[in-house]
Every structure is written in structure tokens, then in C-alpha cells.
C-alpha positions as CSV (number, residue, x, y, z in Angstrom):
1,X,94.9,36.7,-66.9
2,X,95.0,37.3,-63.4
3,X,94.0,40.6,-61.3
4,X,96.4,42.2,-58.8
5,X,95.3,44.2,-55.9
6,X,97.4,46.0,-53.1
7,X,98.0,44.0,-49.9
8,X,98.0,45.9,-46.7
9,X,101.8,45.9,-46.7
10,X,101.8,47.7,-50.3
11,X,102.9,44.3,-51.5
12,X,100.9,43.2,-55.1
13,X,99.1,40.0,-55.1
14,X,98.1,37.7,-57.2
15,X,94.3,37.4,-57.4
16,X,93.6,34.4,-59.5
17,X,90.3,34.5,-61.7
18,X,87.8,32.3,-60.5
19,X,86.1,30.0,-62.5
20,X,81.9,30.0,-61.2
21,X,79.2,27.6,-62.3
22,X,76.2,28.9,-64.2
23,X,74.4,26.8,-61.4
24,X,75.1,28.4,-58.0
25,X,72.3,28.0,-55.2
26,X,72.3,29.0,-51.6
27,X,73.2,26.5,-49.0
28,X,70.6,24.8,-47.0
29,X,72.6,24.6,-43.9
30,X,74.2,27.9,-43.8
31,X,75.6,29.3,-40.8
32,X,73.5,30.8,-38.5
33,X,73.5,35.4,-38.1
34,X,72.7,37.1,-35.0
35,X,69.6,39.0,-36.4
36,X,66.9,37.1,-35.2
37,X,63.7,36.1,-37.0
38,X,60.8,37.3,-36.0
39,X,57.9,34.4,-35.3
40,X,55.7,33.4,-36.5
41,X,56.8,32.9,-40.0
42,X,55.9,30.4,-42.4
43,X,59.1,29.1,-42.6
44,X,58.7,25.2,-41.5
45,X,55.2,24.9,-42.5
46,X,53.8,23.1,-45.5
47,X,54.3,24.6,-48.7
48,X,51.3,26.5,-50.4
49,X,50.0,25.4,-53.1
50,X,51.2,27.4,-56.2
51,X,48.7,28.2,-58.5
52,X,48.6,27.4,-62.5
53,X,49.2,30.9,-63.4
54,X,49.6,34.0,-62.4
55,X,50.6,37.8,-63.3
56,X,54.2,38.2,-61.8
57,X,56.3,35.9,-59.9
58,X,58.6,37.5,-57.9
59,X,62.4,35.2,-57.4
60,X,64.4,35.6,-53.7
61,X,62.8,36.7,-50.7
62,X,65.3,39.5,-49.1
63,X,64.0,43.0,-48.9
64,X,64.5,43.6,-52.7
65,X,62.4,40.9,-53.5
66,X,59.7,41.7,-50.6
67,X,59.7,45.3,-51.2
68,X,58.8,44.5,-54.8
69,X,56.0,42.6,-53.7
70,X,54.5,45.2,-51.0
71,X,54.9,47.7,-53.8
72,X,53.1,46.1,-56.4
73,X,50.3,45.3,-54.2
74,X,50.1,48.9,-53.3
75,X,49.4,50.1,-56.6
76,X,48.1,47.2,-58.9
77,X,46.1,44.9,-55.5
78,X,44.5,43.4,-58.9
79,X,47.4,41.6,-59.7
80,X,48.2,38.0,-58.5
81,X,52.2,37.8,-57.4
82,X,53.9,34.7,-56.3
83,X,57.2,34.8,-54.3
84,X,59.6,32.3,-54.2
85,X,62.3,32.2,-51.8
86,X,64.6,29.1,-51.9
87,X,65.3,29.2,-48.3
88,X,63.2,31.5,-45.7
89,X,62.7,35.2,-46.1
90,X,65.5,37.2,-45.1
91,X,68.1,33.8,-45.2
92,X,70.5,35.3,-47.4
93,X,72.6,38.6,-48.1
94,X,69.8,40.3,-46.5
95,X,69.4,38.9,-42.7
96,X,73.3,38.6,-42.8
97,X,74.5,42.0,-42.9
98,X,75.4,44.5,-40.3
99,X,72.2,46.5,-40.5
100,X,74.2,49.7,-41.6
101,X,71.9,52.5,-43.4
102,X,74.9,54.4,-44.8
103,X,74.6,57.1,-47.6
104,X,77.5,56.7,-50.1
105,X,78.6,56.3,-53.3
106,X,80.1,53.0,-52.8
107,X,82.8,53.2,-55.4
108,X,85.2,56.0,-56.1
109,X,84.2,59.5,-57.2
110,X,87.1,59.7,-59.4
111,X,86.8,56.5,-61.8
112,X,82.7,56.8,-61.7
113,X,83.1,60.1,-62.7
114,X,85.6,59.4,-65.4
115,X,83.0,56.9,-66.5
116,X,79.4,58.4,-66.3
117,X,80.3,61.7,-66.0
118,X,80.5,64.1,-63.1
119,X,76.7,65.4,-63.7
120,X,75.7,61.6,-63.4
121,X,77.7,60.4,-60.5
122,X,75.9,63.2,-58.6
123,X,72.6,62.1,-59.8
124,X,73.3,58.3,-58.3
125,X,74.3,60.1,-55.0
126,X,71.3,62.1,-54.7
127,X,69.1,59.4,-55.5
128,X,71.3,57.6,-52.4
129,X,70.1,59.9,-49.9
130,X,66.5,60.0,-51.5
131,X,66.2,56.0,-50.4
132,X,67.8,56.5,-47.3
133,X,64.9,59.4,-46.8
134,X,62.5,57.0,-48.4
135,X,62.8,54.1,-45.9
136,X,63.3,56.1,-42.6
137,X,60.0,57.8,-43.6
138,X,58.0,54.2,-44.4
139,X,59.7,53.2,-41.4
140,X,58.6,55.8,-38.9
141,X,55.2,56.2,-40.8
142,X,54.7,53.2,-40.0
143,X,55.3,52.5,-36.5
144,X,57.4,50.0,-37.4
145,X,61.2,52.0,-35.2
146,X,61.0,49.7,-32.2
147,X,60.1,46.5,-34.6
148,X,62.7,46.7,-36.9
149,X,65.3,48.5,-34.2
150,X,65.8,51.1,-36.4
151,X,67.5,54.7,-34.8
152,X,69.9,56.7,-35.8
153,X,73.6,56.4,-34.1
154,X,74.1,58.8,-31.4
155,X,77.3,59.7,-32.7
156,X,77.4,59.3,-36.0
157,X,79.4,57.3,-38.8
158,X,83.6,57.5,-39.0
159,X,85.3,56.3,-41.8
160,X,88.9,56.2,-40.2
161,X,92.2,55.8,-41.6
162,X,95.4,53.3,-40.4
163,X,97.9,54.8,-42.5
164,X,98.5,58.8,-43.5
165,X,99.0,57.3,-47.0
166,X,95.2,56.0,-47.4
167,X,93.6,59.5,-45.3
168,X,95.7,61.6,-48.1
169,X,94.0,59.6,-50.6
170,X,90.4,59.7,-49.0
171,X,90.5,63.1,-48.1
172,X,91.6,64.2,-51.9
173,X,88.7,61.9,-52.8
174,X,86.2,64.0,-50.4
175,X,87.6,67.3,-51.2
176,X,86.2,65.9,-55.0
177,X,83.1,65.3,-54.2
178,X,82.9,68.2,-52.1
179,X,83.0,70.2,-55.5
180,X,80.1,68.8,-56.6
181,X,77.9,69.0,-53.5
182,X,78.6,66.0,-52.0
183,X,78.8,64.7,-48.5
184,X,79.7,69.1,-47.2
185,X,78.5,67.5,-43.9
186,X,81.7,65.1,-43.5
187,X,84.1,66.5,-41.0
188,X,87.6,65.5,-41.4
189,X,89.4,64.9,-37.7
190,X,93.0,65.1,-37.1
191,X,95.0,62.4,-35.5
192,X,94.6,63.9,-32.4
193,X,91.1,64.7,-32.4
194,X,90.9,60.9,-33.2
195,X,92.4,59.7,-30.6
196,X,90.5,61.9,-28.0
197,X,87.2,60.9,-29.2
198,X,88.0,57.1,-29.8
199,X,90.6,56.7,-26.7
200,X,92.9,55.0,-28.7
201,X,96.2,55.7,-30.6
202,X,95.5,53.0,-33.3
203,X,94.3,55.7,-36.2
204,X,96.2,58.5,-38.1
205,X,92.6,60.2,-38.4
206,X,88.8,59.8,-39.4
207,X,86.0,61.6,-41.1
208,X,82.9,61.9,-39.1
209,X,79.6,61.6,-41.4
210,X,76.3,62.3,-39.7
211,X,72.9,60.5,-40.8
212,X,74.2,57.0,-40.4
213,X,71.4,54.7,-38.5
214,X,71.1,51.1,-37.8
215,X,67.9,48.5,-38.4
216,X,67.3,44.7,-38.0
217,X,67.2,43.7,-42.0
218,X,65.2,40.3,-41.4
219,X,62.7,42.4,-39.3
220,X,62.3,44.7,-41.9
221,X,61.9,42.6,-44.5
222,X,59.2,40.3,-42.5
223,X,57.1,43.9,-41.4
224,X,56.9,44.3,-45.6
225,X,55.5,40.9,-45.8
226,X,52.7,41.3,-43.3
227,X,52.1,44.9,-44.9
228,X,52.2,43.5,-48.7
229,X,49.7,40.3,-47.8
230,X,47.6,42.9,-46.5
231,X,48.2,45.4,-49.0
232,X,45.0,43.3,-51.2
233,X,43.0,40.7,-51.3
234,X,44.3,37.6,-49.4
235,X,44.6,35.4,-52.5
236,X,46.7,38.1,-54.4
237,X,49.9,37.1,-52.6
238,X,51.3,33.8,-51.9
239,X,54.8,33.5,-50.5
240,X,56.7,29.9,-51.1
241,X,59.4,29.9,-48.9
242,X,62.0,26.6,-49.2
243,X,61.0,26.9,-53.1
244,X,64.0,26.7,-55.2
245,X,63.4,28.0,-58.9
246,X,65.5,25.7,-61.3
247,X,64.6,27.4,-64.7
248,X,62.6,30.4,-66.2
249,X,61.4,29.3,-70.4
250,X,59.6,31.5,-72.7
251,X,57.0,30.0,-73.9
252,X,55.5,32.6,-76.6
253,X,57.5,34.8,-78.5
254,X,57.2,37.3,-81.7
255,X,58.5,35.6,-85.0
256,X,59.5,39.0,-86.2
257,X,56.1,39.1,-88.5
258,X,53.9,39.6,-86.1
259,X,53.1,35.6,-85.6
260,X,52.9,34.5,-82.2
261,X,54.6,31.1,-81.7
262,X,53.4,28.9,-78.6
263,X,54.5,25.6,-76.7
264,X,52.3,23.9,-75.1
265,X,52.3,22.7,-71.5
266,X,52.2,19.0,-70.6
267,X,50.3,18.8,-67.8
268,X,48.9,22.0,-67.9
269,X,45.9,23.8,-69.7
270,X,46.6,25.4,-72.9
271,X,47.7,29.0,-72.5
272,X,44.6,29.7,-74.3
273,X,42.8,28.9,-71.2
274,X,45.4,30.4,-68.9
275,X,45.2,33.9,-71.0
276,X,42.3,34.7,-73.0
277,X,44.8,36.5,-75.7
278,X,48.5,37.4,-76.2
279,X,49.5,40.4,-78.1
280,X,52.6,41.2,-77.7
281,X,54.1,44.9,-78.5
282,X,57.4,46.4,-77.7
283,X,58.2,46.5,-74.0
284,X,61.2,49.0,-73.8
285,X,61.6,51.9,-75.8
286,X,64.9,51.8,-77.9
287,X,68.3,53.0,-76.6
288,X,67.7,56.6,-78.5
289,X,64.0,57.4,-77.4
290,X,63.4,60.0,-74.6
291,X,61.4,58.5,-72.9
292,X,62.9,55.7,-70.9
293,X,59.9,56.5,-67.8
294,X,57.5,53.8,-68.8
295,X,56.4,50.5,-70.6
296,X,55.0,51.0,-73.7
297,X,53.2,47.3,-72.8
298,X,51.1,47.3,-69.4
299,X,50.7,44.1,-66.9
300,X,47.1,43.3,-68.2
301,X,45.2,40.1,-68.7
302,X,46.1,40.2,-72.3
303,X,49.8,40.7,-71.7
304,X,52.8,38.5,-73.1
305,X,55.0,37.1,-73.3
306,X,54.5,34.4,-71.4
307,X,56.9,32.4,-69.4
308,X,56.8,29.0,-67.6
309,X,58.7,28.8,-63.8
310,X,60.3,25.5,-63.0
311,X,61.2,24.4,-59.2
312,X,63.5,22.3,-58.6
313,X,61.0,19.7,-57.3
314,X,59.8,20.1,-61.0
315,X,56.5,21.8,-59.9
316,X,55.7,24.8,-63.2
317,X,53.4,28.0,-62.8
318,X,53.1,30.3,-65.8
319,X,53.4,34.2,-65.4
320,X,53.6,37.0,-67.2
321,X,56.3,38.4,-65.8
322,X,59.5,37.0,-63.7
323,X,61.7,39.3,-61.3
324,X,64.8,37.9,-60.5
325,X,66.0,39.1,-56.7
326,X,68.8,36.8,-56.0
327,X,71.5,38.9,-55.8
328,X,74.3,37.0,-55.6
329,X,72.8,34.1,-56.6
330,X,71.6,36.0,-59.9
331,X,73.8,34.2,-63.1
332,X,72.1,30.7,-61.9
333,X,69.2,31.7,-63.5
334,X,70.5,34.5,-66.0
335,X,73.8,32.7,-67.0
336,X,74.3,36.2,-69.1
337,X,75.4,37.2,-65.8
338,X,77.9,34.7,-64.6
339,X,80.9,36.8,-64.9
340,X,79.1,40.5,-64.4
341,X,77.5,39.8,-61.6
342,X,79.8,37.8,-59.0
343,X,79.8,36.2,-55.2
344,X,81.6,37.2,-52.4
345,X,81.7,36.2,-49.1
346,X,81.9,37.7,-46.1
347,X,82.2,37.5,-42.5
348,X,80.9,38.2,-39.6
349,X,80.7,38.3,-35.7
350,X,78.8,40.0,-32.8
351,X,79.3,40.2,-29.0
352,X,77.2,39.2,-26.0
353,X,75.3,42.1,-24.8
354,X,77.3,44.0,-22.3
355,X,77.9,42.3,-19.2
356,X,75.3,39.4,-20.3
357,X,76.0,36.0,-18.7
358,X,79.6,34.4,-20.2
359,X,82.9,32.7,-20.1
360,X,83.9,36.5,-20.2
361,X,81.4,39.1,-20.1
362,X,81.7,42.0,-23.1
363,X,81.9,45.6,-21.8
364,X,80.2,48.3,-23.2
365,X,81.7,50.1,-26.3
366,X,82.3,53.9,-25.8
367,X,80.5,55.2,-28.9
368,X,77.3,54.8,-30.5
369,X,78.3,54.6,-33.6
370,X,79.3,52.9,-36.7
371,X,83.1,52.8,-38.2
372,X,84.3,51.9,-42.0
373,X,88.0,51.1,-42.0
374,X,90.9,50.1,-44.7
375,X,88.5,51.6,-47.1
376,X,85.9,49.3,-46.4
377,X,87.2,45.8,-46.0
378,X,86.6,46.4,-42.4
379,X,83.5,47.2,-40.2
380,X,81.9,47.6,-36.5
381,X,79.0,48.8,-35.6
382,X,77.3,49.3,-31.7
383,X,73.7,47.9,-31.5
384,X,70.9,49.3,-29.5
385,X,71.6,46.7,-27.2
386,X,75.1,47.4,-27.0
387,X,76.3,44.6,-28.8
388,X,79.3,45.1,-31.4
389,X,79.1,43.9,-34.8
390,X,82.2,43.6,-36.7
391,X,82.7,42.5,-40.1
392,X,84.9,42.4,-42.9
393,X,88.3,41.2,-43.2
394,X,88.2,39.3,-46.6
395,X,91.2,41.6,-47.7
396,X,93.5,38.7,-44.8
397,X,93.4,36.2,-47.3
398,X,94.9,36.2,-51.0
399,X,91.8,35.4,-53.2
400,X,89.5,37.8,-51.1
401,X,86.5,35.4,-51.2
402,X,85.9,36.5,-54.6
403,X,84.3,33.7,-56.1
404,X,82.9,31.9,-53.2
405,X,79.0,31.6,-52.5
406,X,79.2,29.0,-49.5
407,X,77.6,30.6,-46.6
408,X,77.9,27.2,-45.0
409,X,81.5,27.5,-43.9
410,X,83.9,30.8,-42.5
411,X,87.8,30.7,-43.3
412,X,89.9,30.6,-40.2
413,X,92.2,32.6,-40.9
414,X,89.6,35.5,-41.6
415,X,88.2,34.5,-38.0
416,X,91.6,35.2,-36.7
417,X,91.8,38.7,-38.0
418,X,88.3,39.4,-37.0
419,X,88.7,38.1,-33.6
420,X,91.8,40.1,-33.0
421,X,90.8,43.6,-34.8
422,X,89.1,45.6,-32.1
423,X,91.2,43.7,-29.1
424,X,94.2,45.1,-30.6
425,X,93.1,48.3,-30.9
426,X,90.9,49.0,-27.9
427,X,92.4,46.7,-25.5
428,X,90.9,49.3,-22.6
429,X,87.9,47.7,-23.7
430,X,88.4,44.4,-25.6
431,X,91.1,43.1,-23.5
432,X,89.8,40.1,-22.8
433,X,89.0,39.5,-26.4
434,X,86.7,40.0,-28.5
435,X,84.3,36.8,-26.8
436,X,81.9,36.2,-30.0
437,X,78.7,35.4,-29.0
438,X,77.8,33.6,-32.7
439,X,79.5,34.2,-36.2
440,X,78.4,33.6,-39.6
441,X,79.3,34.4,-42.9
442,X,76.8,35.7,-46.1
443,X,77.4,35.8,-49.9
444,X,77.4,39.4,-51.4
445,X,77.2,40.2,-55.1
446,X,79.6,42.2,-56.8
447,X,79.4,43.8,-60.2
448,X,82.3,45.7,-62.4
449,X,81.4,49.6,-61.2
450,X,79.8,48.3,-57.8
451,X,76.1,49.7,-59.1
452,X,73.0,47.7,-59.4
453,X,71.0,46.0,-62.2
454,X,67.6,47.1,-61.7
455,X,65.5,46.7,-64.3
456,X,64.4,44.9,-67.5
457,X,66.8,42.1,-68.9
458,X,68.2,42.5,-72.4
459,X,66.5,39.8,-74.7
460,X,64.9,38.5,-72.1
461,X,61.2,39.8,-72.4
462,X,58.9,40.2,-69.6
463,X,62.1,39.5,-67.1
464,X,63.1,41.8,-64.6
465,X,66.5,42.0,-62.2
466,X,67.4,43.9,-59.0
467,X,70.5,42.5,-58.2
468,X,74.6,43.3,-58.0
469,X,74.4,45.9,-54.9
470,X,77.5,44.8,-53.8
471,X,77.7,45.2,-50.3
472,X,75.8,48.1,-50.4
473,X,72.0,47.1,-50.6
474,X,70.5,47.5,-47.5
475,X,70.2,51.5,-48.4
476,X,69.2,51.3,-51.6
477,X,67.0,47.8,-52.2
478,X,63.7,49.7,-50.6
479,X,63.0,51.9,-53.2
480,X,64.7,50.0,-55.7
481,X,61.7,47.7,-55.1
482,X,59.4,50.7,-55.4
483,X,60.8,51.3,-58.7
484,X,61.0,47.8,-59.8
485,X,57.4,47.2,-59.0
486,X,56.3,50.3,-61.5
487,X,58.7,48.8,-64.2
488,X,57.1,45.9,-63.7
489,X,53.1,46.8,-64.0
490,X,53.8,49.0,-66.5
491,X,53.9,52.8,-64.9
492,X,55.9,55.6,-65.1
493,X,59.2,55.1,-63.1
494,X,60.9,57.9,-60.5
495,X,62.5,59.8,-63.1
496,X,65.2,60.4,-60.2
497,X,66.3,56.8,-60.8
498,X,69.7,56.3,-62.1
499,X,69.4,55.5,-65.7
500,X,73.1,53.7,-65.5
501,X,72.1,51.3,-63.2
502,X,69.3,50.0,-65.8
503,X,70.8,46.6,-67.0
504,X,72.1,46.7,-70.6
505,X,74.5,44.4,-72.3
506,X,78.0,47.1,-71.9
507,X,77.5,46.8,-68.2
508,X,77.8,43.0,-68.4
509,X,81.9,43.5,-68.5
510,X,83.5,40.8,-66.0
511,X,83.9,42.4,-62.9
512,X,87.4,42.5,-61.2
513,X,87.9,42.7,-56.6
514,X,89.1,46.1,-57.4
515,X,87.0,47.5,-60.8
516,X,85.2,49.5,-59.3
517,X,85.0,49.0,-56.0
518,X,84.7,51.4,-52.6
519,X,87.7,49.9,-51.3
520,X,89.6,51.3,-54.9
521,X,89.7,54.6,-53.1
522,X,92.1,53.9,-50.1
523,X,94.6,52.6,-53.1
């Protein structure tokens, strides 16, 4: 069966199905973004040595999987956590993105509604704008605004519209949400209000939103790993980076009788040396109870199940408890996943800095700010240094890179559109080209209603997720690690958490380019 989605001409296309291996990895010699890596890292030394056991082990080293980490050694410094990251920190989704810190929904009002329920679409929106409070607080408690290059945009976020057909559409949507409390700060502008502000003809109209900002993603995520190695004591962390995780096996489980069955190790001591005891008791209420705030099992040194981690050099570690933060890369590991959670890639460029040394020197954008267009599938932002970042364009090509995890390559004819975007529609300033300084491309993860899994895996006990934030992460995957890391030890959660982004077996449907997705909206 194939699923259609609207060209930009209004013409249907065929978007075949793709057909993804349960075994996807990253590539090792991916193409290279413009957000820099701080030094020094580890990333190039030898490997540390991994320890027989330990209490968590933590999968994918991009902020969700850091932020887990620093949170965990916040509150339970006690506990020994292992993260493994197949490449270096920050090589994937993470340290490819624009760096955008934009509140939204990031799918359509209407159909989330229709699904969830008004009172519950709100809920995920406020707990939106409490992450986006959440990390410009850690952020600026921190020190950390001039290290990470985070500031707000001078003026603000647009969300503009090529056609009158898609601002009638995204205006009834706002008018919507409006209703219910959301985004009253978003101030439509007419076509001619647009074309003062912008100095261009090229859009019908725009919305500005204020409280957009900007930060460096692979800075960020490198300030939480100094700040979670020193969150305890020294041997509580180790991070593995260029450790690829081939398989996660139980290794104890409940017979139903209360009989604990066990596999032994070769090569390793028996789990009775490892941990003293195992007695293993429910670790998620049921689907009716109340209470869906805490563990009814806590992280302790008598905890289970326990659950052997393989690399793909065939090293093994036993923990306690595994948290999968691959994103994209997520069914690999949880083939329960392959067609709910689904790669896409996507593209992008970034200019010299303004009048910087070059075939053809960049001039300066007019506006600080960052711009969503064709409902999404297009992107540019300005960068403190004046740089533009653009990004987008998968909706060129008929497939729309659904499927495709190789962040080794970028599709030409994408390139073409992306190179010729902003030329054509700013040629006062771009007309010289657009005169990419570097491009690259990065592997996003999709998911049916574009909202997380974060949480505990169905049948898979003492496994954790934080993965599917389709496109939409870098807002969100701070606190998500926050909640994750209480999830994980045990604790009381945020009771402001979205209970429908919890990982349960009805949101494992296949997800389709345009079920439910922010670009749905403009169509």
C-alpha cells in the first residue's frame, strides 16, 4: 500500500513504503556539520575499559542520552552509569541540527486533538514551553550562554507562507489553538507587512512568534558531560565513545511463580557475584492504576532484572537497567520499533561568516531571526556570527528521505533546491548565491503522531527509550532526560509529563511522511 502526499504543485505523489532493516547503524564516515566540537574530547583516545557490571548503561551519546546521565548523577551519584555512544558524542541527530529552540506542538492541533483530546494536546504544549523554560534556566544558571552560543533571536521566529492557500490553513489552525490558550503571542502579518519587514515580495504573509533562541547542540551536549562526570565520584561515570552496542539479552526473568530463572555468563562471574540477590517485583503499575508517578521497583543493589550488553567488538557488561537513546537509530536494538519509529534524512548547509575570506564573500542577512516555511520542510536561521543556516528541502524529491539513515551521502537534487532557496528570494542579498561554506546531512526519527517515546519498553523489563522526536528534539530532549533519569532510579516523575508520550504497544502503529506530521497543517 503506498502513501500519497501533496506535491508543492497540489499534484499527489506516490510515496512508496520503504522496507528498513531491523539492523540499522550510523555511518562512520558521515558527512561533516558546521557546529564545531569543542576540544578536548575523548573522541580518538583509547577506549576505557568497561567494567563487568554496573547499575545503568545508558545507549547514544546526543543530549538525550547525556542529559540522562548528568541527571542521574545529580540525584542518585551512588549509582555506577556507563554511556555508550557508537560514534563521538554529539555525532548524530544531535550536532546536526540547526540549533533552533522553538516552542510548538510539532504536529497539527486539529488531528492531535481529535486524538488525545483537546485537554491533552494542551497539556503536551505546556509541558513544551516548561522545557524550553527548563534549559534556558540550566543554561544561564550555569554560565554556560557564551559556551553553548545560546541567545535569544533579536527578532524573533516567522513561520511564513508561499501560497494564500497554506496561510488560510495555518491561520485557521492558530485561530484553534488560540481557543485553548495557545501561542496568544503569535502575531499574524499581512502580505504587506511581510514584505516591508523581510524586503522581499516572495511571501503572501507570516506569523511572527517571539521566544525563539538559538544554541550550539554539540556544545551543549559536551558542557553536560563535564557537568555529569563531575556531578559524583569519578568512577561513577564512564563514557565509551566509538562503542557500538550490537545486542541487549535478559538474562533473569520471573517464571510467572515467583522462580527466578538465570543464564549464566561465559566468561564472566556468576551474577551471584555480580549482584548479591535478585528479587524482582512489578516495575510499572498497570494501565488502570492512578498512579503512573513512580516505580514500584527502585535502582538498588538488589534490583533485577538483569540484562547483559553486547558490543559489536563482542565485549559484554551486565546492568540493571539499559536506556536506549538512539533516536533514529532506535528499531536496531528494539526491532518492536522498526516501523513506529522511522529514519529520515535531512539536509543541511551554512554560509561563510559575512564578508569572511571567499570565492564570494556572504553578506550579512537583514534579520536576526529564524524562519519555518512550506509548513516545515523548509528552514533558515541567522547565527550569532552571522552565518545563515538553511535546511530542509526533503519535500524536492518523491520519496521524501523517508526511509534513509545514510548520513554519509546528500541527494543532489535536494542540494539544488537548497542552494537556490534564499538566492531566489532575496537576491538583494543572496545574489551571488548562496556560497556554502560546508553541508551535511543528519538522520531524524519519525514516529506516527510526531511525539516521543520516553519511557519504559513494553515487555521489555528494566529497558528504557527516549527516542522518535522527530525533528523536534532539541527543545524537548533536556528535560526529557530529567524525566527519564527519575523513571529510571525509581522516583517520582514530573507529573507535568505527557502521559501519551509514555511508550505503549497502540503507539507502535507504522508511521506514515504525513501521519501526523507538522508539515500536515499547510495541507
Amino acid at each position: 500500500m503506498q502513501h500519497t502526499v501533496k506535491s508543492r504543485v497540489g499534484v499527489p505523489t506516490p510515496v512508496p513504503k520503504p522496507t528498513i532493516s531491523y539492523w540499522i547503524k550510523a555511518f562512520p564516515d558521515a558527512t561533516k556539520p558546521i557546529m564545531a566540537r569543542p576540544t578536548p574530547s575523548p573522541s580518538g583516545q583509547p577506549k576505557p575499559s568497561l567494567p563487568q557490571a554496573t547499575d545503568v548503561v545508558i545507549i547514544g551519546g546526543g543530549i538525550a542520552g547525556v542529559s540522562t546521565a548528568y541527571h542521574l548523577r545529580k540525584t542518585r551519584p551512588d549509582l555506577q552509569v556507563v554511556l555508550m555512544e557508537a560514534r563521538q558524542l554529539s555525532h548524530g541527530a544531535t550536532g546536526r541540527n540547526g540549533g533552533l529552540l522553538w516552542p510548538a506542538l510539532n504536529a497539527p492541533w486539529v488531528k492531535t486533538a481529535d486524538r488525545y483530546g483537546a485537554t491533552e494536546a494542551s497539556r503536551m504544549m505546556a509541558f513544551e514551553l516548561q522545557c524550553l523554560s527548563e534549559l534556558t534556566q540550566f543554561i544561564k544558571a550555569n554560565g554556560l550562554e557564551e559556551e553553548v552560543r545560546h541567545a535569544p533571536f533579536g527578532d524573533g521566529g516567522f513561520y511564513v507562507y508561499e501560497t494564500e492557500q497554506e496561510m488560510q490553513a495555518e491561520l485557521a489552525e492558530l485561530e484553534l489553538m488560540q481557543q485553548f490558550g495557545i501561542h496568544t503571542d503569535v502575531e499574524p502579518l499581512s502580505h504587506r507587512e511581510t514584505s516591508t519587514l523581510f524586503g522581499t515580495d516572495a511571501f503572501v504573509g507570516a506569523v511572527r512568534q517571539p521566544g525563539v533562541s538559538r544554541v550550539w547542540a554539540a556544545r551543549l551536549v559536551h558542557a553536560l558531560a563535564r557537568m555529569a562526570a563531575a556531578a559524583g565520584p569519578t568512577e561513577g561515570l564512564v563514557v565509551a565513545e566509538n562503542t557500538r552496542v550490537a545486542a541487549v539479552t535478559p538474562l533473569s526473568y520471573d517464571d510467572g511463580v515467583g522462580h527466578v530463572r538465570q543464564h549464566q555468563l561465559q566468561g564472566l562471574p556468576a551474577m551471584e557475584e555480580v549482584v548479591p540477590s535478585i528479587n524482582i517485583s512489578p516495575l510499572w503499575p498497570p494501565a488502570e492504576s492512578a498512579d503512573r508517578t513512580s516505580y514500584s521497583e527502585a535502582l538498588d543493589k538488589a534490583s533485577a532484572p538483569l540484562l547483559q550488553v553486547t558490543t559489536e567488538t563482542g565485549e559484554s557488561l551486565l546492568a540493571r537497567r539499559v536506556v536506549h537513546c538512539t533516536n533514529a537509530y532506535g528499531s536496531s536494538l528494539l526491532p518492536e520499533l522498526r516501523d513506529a519509529l522511522v529514519p529520515v534524512r535531512n539536509h543541511v548547509a551554512a554560509t561563510h561568516v559575512p564578508g569572511a575570506a571567499a570565492a564570494a564573500p556572504t553578506p550579512a542577512f537583514p534579520m536576526d531571526a529564524a524562519f519555518f516555511a512550506r509548513g516545515g520542510y523548509v528552514y533558515w536561521s541567522r547565527r550569532e556570527d552571522g552565518r545563515m543556516v538553511v535546511g530542509g528541502f526533503r519535500d524536492v524529491v518523491p520519496d521524501l528521505e523517508w526511509g534513509v539513515y545514510d548520513d554519509a551521502s546528500l541527494h543532489e537534487r535536494i542540494r539544488q533546491e537548497l542552494h537556490a532557496y534564499l538566492p531566489k528570494r532575496f537576491p538583494g542579498v543572496f545574489g551571488g548565491g548562496l556560497n556554502p561554506e560546508v553541508e551535511w546531512s543528519g538522520i531524524l526519527g519519525f514516529t506516527r503522531d510526531r511525539f516521543p517515546f520516553v519511557g519504559p519498553m513494553p515487555g521489555r523489563r528494566g529497558q528504557f527509550v527516549a527516542a522518535g522526536f522527530s525533528g523536534h528534539g532539541m527543545t524537548r530532549t533536556f528535560t526529557c532526560g530529567r524525566v527519564l533519569a527519575d523513571m529510571v532510579s525509581g522516583l517520582p516523575y514530573d507529573t507535568n509529563f505527557p502521559a501519551t508520550w509514555l511508550p505503549a504497544a497502540e503507539r507502535f502503529e507504522p508511521a506514515a511522511p504525513t501521519v501526523l506530521g507538522p508539515e500536515a497543517a499547510a495541507d
